[in-house]
N, C-alpha and C positions, 0 to 999 in steps of 0.2 A: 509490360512495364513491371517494375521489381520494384517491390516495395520492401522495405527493411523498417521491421517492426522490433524497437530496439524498449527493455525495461531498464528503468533503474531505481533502487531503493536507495530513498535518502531519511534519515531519522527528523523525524518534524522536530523541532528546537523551538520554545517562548521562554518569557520571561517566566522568574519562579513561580512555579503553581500554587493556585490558593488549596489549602486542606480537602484532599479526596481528590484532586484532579490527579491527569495521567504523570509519569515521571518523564525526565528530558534526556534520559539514557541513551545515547546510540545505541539503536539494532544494530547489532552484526549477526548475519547472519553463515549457518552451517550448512544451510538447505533452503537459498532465496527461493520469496515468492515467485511461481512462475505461470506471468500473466500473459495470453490472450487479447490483443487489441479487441475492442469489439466492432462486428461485422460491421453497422453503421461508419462508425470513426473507419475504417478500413473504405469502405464505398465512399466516404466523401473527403476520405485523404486529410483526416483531422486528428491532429495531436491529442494530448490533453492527461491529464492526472488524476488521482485520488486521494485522499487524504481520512487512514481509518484509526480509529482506536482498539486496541485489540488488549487481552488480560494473557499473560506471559507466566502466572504462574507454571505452566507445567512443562516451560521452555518452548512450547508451540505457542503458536499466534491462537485464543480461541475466545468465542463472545465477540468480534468482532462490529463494528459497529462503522458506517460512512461517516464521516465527519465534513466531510467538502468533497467537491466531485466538480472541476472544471473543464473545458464547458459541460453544462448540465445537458441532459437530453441523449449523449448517445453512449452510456452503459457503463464508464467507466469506475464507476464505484462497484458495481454489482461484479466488474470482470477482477478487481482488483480483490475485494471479499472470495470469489472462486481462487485467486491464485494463494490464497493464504492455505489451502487445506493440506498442502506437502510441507509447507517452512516449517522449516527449526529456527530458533535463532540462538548461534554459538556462544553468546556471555552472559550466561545462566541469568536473565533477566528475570524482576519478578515483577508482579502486578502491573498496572494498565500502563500502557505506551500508547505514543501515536509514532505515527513512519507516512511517508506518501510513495506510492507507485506510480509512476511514469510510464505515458505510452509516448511512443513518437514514431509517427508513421513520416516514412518520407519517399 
């Protein structure tokens, strides 16, 4: 069977943020995250997301942090924190963001 494990990054967006929280900038990215379904989610043929905050001062994603991980239990924050270590992202972002990564196993 062929499984097609597809990512997609989408810029997490809320309403205005209260002082200190992350900004609502779109990521674009130069050098998308590129994540890894994790092994579990792959053996039990389960989708699922992540949702990180990450500090952009130096145009890389770095300090990263999970913020949501849906369903919990089989890895996808941890795989989505691993795919952050090669991004760029293209429009000179500064300070904290969030963005969610996407797995979809079908």
């Amino acid at each position: 069977m062929l499984l097609l494990v597809m990512m997609s990054i989408v810029a997490f967006q809320e309403t205005p943020p209260p002082a200190g929280a992350p900004a609502t900038a779109s990521v674009r990215w130069s050098a998308p995250p590129r994540a890894e379904t994790p092994p579990k989610a792959l053996q039990d043929k389960v989708s699922g997301a992540a949702t990180l905050r990450c500090d952009f001062t130096s145009g890389s994603p770095t300090a990263c942090r999970i913020i949501a991980e849906n369903p919990v239990g089989y890895g996808f924050g941890m795989a989505a924190l691993r795919a952050t270590r090669s991004a760029r992202a293209a429009n000179g972002l500064d300070g904290l963001h969030e963005f969610s990564v996407a797995f979809e196993v079908r």
